[in-house]
Structure formats: structure tokens, C-alpha cells
HTML snippet that shows the backbone in 3Dmol.js (N, CA, C, O; Angstrom):
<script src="https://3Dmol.org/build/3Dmol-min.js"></script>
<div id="view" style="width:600px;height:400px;position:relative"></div>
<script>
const pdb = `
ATOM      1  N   UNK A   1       7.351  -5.348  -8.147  1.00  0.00           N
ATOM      2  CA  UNK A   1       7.548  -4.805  -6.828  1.00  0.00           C
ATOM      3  C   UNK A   1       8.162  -5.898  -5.956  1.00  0.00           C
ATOM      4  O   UNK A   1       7.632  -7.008  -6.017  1.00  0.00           O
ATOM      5  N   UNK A   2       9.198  -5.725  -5.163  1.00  0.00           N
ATOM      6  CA  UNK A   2       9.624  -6.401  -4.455  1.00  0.00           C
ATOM      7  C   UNK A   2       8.726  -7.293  -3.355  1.00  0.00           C
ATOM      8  O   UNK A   2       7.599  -6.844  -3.146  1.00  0.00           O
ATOM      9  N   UNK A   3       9.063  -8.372  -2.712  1.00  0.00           N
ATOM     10  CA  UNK A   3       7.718  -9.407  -2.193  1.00  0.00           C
ATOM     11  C   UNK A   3       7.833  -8.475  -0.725  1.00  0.00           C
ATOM     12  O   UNK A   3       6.882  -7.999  -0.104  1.00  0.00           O
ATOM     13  N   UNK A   4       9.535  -8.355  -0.326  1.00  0.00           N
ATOM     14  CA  UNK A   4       9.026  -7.386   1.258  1.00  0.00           C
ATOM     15  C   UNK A   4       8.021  -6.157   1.302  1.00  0.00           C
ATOM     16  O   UNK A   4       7.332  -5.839   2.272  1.00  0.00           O
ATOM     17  N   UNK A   5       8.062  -5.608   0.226  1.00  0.00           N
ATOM     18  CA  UNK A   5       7.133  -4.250   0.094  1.00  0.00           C
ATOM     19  C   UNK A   5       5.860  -5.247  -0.071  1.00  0.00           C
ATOM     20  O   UNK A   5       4.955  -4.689   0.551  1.00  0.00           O
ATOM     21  N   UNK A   6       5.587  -5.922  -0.375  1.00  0.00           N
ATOM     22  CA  UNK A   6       3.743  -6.507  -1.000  1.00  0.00           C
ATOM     23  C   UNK A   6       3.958  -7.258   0.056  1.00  0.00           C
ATOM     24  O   UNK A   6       2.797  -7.382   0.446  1.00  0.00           O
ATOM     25  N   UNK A   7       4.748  -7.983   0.973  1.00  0.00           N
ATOM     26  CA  UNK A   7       4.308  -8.413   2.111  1.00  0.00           C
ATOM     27  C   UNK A   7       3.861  -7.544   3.031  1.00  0.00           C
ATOM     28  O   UNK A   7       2.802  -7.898   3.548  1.00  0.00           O
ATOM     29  N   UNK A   8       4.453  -6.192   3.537  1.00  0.00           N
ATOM     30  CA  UNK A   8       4.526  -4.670   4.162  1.00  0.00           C
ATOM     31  C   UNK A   8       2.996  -4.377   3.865  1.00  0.00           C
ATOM     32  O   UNK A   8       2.168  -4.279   4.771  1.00  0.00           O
ATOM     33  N   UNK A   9       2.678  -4.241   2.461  1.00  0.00           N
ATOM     34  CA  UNK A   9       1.590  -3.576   2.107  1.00  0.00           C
ATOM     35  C   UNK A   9       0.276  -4.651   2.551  1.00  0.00           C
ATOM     36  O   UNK A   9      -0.698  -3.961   2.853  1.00  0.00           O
ATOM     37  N   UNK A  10      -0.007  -6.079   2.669  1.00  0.00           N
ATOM     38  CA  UNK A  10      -1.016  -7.090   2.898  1.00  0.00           C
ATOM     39  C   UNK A  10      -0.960  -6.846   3.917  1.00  0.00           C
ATOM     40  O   UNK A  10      -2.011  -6.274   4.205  1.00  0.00           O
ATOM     41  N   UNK A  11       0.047  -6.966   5.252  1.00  0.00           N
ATOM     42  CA  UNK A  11       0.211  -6.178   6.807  1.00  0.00           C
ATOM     43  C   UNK A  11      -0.634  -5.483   7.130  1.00  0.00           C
ATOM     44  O   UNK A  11      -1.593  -5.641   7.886  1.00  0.00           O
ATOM     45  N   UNK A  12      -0.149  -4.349   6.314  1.00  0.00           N
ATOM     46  CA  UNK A  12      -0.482  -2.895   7.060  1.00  0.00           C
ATOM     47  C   UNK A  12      -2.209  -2.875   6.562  1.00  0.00           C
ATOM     48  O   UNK A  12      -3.077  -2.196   7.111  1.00  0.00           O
ATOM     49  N   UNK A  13      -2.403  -3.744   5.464  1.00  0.00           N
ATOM     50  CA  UNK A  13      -3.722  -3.299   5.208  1.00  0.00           C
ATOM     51  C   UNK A  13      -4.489  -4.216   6.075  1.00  0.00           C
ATOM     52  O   UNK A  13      -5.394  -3.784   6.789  1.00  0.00           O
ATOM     53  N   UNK A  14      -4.166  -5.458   6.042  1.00  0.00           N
ATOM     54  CA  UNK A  14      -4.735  -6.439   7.297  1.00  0.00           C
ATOM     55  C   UNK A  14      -5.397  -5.732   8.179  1.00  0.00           C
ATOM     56  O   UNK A  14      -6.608  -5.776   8.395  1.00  0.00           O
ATOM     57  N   UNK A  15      -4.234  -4.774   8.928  1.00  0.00           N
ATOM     58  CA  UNK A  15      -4.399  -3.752  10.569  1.00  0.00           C
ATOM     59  C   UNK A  15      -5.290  -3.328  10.491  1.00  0.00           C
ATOM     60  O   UNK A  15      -6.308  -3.630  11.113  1.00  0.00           O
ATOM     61  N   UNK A  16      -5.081  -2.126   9.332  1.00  0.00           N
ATOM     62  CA  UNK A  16      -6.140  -1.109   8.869  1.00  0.00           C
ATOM     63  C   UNK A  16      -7.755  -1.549   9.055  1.00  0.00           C
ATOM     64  O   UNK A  16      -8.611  -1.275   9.896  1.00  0.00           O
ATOM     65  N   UNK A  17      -7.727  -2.399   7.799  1.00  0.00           N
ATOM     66  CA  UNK A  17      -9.187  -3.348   7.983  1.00  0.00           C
ATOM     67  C   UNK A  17      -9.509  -4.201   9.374  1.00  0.00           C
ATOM     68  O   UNK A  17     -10.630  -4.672   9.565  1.00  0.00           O
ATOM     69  N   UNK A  18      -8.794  -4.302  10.003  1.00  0.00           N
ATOM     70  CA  UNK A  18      -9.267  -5.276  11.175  1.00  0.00           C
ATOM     71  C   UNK A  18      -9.147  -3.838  12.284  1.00  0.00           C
ATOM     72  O   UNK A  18      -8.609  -4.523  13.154  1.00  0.00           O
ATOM     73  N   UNK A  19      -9.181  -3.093  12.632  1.00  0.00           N
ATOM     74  CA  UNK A  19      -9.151  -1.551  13.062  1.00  0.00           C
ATOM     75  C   UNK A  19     -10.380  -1.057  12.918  1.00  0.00           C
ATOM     76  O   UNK A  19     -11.315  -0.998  13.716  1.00  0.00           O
ATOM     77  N   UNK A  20     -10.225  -0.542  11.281  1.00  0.00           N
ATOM     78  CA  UNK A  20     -11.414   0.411  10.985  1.00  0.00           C
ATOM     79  C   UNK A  20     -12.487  -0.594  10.321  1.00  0.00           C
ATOM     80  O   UNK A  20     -13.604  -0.109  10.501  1.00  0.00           O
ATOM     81  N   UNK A  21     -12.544  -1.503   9.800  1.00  0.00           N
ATOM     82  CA  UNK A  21     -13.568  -2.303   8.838  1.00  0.00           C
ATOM     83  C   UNK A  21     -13.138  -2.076   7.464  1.00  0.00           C
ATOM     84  O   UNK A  21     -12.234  -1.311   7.125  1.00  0.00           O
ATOM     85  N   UNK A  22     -13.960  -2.905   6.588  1.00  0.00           N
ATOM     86  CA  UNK A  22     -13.892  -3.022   5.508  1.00  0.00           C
ATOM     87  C   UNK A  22     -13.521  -1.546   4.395  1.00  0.00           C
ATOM     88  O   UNK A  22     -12.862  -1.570   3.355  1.00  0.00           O
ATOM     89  N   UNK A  23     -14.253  -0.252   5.103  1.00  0.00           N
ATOM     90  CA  UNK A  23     -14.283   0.954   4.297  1.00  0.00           C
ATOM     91  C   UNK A  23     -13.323   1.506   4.523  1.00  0.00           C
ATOM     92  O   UNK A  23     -13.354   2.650   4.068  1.00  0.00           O
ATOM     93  N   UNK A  24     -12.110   1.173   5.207  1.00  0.00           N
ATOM     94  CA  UNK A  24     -11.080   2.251   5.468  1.00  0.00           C
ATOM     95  C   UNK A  24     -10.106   2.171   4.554  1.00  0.00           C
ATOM     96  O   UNK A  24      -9.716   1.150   3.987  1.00  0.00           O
ATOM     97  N   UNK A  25      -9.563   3.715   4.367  1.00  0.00           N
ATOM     98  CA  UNK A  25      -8.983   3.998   3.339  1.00  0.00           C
ATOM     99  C   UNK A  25      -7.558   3.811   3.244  1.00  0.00           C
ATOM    100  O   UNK A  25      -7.013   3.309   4.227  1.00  0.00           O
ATOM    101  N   UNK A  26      -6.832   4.124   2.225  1.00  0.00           N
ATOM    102  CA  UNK A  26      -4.709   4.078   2.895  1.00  0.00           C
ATOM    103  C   UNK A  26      -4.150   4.524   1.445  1.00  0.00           C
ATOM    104  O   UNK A  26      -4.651   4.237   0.357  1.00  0.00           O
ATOM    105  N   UNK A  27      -2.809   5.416   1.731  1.00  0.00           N
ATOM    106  CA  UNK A  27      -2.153   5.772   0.766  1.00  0.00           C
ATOM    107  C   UNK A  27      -1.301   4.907   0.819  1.00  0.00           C
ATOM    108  O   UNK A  27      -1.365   3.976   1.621  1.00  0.00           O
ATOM    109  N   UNK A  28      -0.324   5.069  -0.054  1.00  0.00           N
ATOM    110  CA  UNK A  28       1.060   4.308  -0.232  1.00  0.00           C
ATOM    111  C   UNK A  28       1.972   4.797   1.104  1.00  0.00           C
ATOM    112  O   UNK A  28       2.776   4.009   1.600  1.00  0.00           O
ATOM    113  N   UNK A  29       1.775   6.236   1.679  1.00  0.00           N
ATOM    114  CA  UNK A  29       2.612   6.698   2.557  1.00  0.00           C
ATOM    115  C   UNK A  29       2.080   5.714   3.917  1.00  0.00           C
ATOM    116  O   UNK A  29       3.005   5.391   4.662  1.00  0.00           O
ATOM    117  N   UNK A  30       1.531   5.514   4.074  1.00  0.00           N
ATOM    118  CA  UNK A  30       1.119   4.361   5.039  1.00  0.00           C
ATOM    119  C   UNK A  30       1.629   3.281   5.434  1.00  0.00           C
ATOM    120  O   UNK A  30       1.312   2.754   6.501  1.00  0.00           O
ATOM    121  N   UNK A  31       2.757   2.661   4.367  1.00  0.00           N
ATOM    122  CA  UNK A  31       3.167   1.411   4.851  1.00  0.00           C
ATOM    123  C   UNK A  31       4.759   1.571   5.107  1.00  0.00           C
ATOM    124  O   UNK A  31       5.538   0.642   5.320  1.00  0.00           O
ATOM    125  N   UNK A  32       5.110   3.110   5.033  1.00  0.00           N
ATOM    126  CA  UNK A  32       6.404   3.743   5.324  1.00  0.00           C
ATOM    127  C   UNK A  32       6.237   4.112   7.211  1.00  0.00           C
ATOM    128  O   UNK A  32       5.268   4.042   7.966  1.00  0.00           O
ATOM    129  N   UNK A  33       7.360   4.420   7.381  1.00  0.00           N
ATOM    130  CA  UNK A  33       7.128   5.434   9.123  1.00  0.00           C
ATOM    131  C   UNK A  33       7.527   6.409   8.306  1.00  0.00           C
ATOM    132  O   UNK A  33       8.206   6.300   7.285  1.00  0.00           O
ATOM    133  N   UNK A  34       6.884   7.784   9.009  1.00  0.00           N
ATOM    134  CA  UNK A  34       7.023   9.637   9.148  1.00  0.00           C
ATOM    135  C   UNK A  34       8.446   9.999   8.652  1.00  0.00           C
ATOM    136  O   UNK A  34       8.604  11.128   8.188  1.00  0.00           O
ATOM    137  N   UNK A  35       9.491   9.147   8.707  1.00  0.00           N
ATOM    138  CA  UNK A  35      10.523   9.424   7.880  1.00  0.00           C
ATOM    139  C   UNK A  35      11.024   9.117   6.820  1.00  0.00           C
ATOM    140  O   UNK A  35      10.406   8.221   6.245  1.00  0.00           O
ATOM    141  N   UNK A  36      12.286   9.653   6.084  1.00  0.00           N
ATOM    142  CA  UNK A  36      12.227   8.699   4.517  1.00  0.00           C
ATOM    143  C   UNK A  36      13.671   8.145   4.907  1.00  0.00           C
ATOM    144  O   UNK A  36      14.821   8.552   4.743  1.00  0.00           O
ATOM    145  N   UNK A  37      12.935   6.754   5.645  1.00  0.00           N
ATOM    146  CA  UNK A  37      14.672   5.805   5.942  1.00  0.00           C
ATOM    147  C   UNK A  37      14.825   4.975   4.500  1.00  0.00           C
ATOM    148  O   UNK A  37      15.953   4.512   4.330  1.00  0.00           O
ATOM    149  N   UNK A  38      14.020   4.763   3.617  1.00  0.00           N
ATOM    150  CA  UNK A  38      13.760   4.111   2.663  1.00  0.00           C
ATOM    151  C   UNK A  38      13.578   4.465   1.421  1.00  0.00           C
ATOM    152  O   UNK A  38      12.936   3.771   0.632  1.00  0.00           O
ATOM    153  N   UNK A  39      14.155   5.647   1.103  1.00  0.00           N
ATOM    154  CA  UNK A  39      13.554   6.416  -0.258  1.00  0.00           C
ATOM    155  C   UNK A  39      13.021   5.554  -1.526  1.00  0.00           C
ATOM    156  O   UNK A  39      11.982   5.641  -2.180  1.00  0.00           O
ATOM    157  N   UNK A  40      14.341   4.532  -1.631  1.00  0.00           N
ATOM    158  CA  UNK A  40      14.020   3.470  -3.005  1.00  0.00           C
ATOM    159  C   UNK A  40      12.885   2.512  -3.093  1.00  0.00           C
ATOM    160  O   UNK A  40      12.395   2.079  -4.136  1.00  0.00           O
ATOM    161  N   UNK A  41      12.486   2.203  -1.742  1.00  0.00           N
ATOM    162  CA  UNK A  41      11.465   1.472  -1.848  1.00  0.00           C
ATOM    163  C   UNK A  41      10.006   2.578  -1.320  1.00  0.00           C
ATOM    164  O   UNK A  41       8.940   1.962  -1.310  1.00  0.00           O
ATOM    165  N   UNK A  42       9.958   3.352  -1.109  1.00  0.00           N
ATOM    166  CA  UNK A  42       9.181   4.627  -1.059  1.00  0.00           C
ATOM    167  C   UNK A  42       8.667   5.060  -2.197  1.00  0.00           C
ATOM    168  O   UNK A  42       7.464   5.248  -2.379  1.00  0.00           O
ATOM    169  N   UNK A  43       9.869   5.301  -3.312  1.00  0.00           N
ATOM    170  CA  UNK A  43       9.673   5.410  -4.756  1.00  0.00           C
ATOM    171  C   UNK A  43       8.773   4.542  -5.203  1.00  0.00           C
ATOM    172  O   UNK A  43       7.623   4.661  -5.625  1.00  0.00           O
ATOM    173  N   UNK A  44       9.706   3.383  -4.986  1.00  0.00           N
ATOM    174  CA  UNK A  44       8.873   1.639  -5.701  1.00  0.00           C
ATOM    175  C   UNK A  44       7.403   1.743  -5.311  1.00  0.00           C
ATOM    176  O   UNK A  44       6.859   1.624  -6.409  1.00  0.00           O
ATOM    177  N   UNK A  45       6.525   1.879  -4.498  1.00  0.00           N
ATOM    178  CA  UNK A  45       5.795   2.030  -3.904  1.00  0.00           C
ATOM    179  C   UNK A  45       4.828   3.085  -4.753  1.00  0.00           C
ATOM    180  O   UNK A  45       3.940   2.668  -5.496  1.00  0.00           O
ATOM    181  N   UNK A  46       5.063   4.293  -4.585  1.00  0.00           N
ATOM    182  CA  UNK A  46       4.889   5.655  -5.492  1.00  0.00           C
ATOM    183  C   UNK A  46       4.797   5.437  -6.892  1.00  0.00           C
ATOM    184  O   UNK A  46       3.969   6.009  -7.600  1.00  0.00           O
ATOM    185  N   UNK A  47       5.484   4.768  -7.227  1.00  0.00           N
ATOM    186  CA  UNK A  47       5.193   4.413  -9.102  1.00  0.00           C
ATOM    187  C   UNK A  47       4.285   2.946  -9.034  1.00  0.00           C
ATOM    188  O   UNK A  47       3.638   2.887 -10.080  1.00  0.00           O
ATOM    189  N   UNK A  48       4.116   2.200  -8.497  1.00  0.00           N
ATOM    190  CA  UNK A  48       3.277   1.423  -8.572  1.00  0.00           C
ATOM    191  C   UNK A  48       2.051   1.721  -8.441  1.00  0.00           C
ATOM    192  O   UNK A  48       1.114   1.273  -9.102  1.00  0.00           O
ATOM    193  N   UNK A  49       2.003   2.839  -7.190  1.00  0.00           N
ATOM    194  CA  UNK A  49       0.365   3.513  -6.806  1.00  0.00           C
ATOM    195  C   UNK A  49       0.352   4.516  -7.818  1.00  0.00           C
ATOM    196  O   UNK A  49      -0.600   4.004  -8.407  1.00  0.00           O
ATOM    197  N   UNK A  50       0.529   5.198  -8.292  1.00  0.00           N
ATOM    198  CA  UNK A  50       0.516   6.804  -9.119  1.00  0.00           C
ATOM    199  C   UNK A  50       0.472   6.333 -10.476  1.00  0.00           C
ATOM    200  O   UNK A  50      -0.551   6.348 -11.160  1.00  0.00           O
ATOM    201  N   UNK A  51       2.139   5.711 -11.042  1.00  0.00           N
ATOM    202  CA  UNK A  51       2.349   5.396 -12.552  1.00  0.00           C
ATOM    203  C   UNK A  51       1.495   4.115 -13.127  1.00  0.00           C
ATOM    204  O   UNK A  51       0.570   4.193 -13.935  1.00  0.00           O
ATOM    205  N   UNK A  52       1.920   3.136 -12.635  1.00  0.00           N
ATOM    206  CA  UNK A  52       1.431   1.979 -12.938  1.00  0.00           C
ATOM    207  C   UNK A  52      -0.253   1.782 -13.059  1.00  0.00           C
ATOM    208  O   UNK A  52      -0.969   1.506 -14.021  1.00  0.00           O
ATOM    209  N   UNK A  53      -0.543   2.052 -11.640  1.00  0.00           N
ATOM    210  CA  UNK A  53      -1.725   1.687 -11.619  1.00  0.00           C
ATOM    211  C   UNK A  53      -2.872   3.359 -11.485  1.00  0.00           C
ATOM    212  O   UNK A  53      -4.079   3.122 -11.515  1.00  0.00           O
ATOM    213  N   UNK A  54      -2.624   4.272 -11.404  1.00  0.00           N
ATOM    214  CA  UNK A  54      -3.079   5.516 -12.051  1.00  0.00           C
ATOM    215  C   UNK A  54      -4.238   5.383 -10.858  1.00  0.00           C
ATOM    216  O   UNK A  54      -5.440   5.574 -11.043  1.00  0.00           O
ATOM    217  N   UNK A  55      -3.518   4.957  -9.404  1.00  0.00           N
ATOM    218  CA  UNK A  55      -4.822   5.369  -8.168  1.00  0.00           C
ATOM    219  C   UNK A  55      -4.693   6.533  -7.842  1.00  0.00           C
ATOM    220  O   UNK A  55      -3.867   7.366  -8.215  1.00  0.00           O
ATOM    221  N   UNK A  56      -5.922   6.640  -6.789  1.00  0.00           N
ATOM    222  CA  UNK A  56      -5.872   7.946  -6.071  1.00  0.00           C
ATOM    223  C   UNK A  56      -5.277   7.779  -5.137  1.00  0.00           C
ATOM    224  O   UNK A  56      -4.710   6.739  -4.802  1.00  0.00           O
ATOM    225  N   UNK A  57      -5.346   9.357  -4.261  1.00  0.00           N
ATOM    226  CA  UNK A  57      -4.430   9.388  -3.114  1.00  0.00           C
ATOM    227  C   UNK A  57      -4.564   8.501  -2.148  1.00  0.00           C
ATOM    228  O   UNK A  57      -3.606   7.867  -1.705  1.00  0.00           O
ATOM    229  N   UNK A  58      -6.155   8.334  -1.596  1.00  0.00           N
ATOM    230  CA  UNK A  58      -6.403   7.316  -0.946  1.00  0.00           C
ATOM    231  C   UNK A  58      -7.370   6.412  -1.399  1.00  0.00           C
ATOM    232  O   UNK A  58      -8.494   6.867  -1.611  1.00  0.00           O
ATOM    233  N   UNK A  59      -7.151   5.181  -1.596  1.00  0.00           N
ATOM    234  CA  UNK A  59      -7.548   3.902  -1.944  1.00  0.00           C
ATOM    235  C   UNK A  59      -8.424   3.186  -0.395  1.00  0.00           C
ATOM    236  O   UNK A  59      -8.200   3.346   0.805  1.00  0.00           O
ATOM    237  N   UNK A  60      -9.701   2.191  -1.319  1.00  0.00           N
ATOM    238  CA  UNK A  60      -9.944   1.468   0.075  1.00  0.00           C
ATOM    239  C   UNK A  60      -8.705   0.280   0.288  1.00  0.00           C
ATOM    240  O   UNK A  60      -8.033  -0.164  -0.643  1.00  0.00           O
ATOM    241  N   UNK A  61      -8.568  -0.118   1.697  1.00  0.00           N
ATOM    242  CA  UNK A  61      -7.566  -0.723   1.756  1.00  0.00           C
ATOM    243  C   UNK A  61      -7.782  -2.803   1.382  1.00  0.00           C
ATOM    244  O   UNK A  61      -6.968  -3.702   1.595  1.00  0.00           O
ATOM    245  N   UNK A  62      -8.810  -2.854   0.949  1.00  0.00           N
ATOM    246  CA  UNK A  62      -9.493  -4.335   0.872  1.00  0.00           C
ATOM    247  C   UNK A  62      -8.942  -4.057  -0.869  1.00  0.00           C
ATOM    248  O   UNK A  62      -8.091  -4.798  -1.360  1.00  0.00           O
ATOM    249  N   UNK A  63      -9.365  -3.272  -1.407  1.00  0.00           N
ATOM    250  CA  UNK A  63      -8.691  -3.196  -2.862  1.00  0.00           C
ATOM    251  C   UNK A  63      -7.351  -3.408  -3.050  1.00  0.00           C
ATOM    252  O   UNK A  63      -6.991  -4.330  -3.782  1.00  0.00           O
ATOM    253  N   UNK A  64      -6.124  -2.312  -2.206  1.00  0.00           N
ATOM    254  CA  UNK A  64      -5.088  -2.712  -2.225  1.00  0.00           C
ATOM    255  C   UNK A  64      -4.622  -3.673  -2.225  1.00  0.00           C
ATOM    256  O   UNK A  64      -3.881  -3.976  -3.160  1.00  0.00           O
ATOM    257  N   UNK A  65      -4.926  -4.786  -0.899  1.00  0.00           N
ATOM    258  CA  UNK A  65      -4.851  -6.111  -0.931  1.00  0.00           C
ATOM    259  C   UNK A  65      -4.907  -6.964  -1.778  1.00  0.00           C
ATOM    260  O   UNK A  65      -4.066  -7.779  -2.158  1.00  0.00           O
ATOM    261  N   UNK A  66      -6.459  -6.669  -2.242  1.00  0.00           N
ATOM    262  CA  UNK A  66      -6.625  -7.514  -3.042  1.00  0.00           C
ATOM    263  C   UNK A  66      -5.590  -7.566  -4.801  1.00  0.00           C
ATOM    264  O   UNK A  66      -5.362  -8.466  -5.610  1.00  0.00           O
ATOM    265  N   UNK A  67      -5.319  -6.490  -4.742  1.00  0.00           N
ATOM    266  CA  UNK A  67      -4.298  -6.086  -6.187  1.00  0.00           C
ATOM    267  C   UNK A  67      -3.009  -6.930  -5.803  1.00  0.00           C
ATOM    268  O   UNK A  67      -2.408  -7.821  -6.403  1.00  0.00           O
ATOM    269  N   UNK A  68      -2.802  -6.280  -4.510  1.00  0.00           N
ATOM    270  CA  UNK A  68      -1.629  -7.332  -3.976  1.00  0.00           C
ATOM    271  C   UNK A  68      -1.434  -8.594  -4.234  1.00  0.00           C
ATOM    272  O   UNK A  68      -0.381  -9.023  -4.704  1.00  0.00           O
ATOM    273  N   UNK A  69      -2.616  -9.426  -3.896  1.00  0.00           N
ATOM    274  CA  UNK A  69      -1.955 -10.679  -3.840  1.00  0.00           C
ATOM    275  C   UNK A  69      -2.527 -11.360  -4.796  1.00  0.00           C
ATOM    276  O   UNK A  69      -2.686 -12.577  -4.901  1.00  0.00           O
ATOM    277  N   UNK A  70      -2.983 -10.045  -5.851  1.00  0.00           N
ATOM    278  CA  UNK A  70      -3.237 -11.027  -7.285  1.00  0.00           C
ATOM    279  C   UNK A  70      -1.721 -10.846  -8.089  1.00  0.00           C
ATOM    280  O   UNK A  70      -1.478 -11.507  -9.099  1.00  0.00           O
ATOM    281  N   UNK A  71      -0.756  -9.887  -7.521  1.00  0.00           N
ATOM    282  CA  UNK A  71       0.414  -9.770  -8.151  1.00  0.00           C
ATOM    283  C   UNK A  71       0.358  -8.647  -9.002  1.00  0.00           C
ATOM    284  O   UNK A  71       1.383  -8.494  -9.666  1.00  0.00           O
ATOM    285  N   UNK A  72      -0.807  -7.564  -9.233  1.00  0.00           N
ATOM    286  CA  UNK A  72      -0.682  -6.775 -10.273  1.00  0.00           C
ATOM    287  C   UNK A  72       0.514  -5.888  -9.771  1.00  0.00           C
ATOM    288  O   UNK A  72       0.956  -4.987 -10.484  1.00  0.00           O
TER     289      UNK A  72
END
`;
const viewer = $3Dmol.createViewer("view");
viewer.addModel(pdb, "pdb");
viewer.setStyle({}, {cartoon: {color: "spectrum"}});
viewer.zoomTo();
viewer.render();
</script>
């Protein structure tokens, strides 16, 4: 996965968790805006959460992270 998307994704989950706490949840559509200005990296995103790693729709967001910046 590209480092701007896994930088995007440690961000947005940062927010999330410093927002809601430790239990809050997040899809992949989360680290996009309401439109698809980005389809390819939208995709990238989508097969990493779905194919690759076989999550659910919504994940806690301290997990994400943490997958993140182990590089899986």
C-alpha cells in the first residue's frame, strides 16, 4: 500500500481515537471524502481491508493503526 494512504489511514485513526476513545470503530470509506475523487487509491484501500486482510466492515480504529504501522 502506498505510504500516503498508511500515512491518511494513522491520521484519520489518530482523530477518531482522540474524539471517540479507544472503542471507536472505522471503515476503509473513512479515510476517503463522500466523493470518489480517488477511485485507485479507494480500490487500494478496499483490497487491503476486504482481500488481503479478510476485515469487517467496521474495524476498531486502534487495530487499524496498529496493522498500519506494523506494515501489514
Amino acid at each position: 500500500m502506498r505510504q500516503t494512504l498508511r500515512d491518511k489511514m494513522v491520521q484519520v485513526c489518530d482523530k477518531k481515537i482522540q474524539q471517540k476513545g479507544d472503542t471507536v470503530g472505522v471503515s476503509f470509506y473513512a479515510f476517503f471524502a463522500n466523493k470518489n475523487d480517488d477511485p485507485e487509491c479507494l480500490m487500494e484501500a478496499a483490497t487491503w481491508w476486504i482481500q488481503t486482510h479478510k476485515l469487517d466492515h467496521f474495524e476498531k480504529a486502534v487495530k487499524i493503526k496498529q496493522m498500519v504501522l506494523a506494515g501489514e
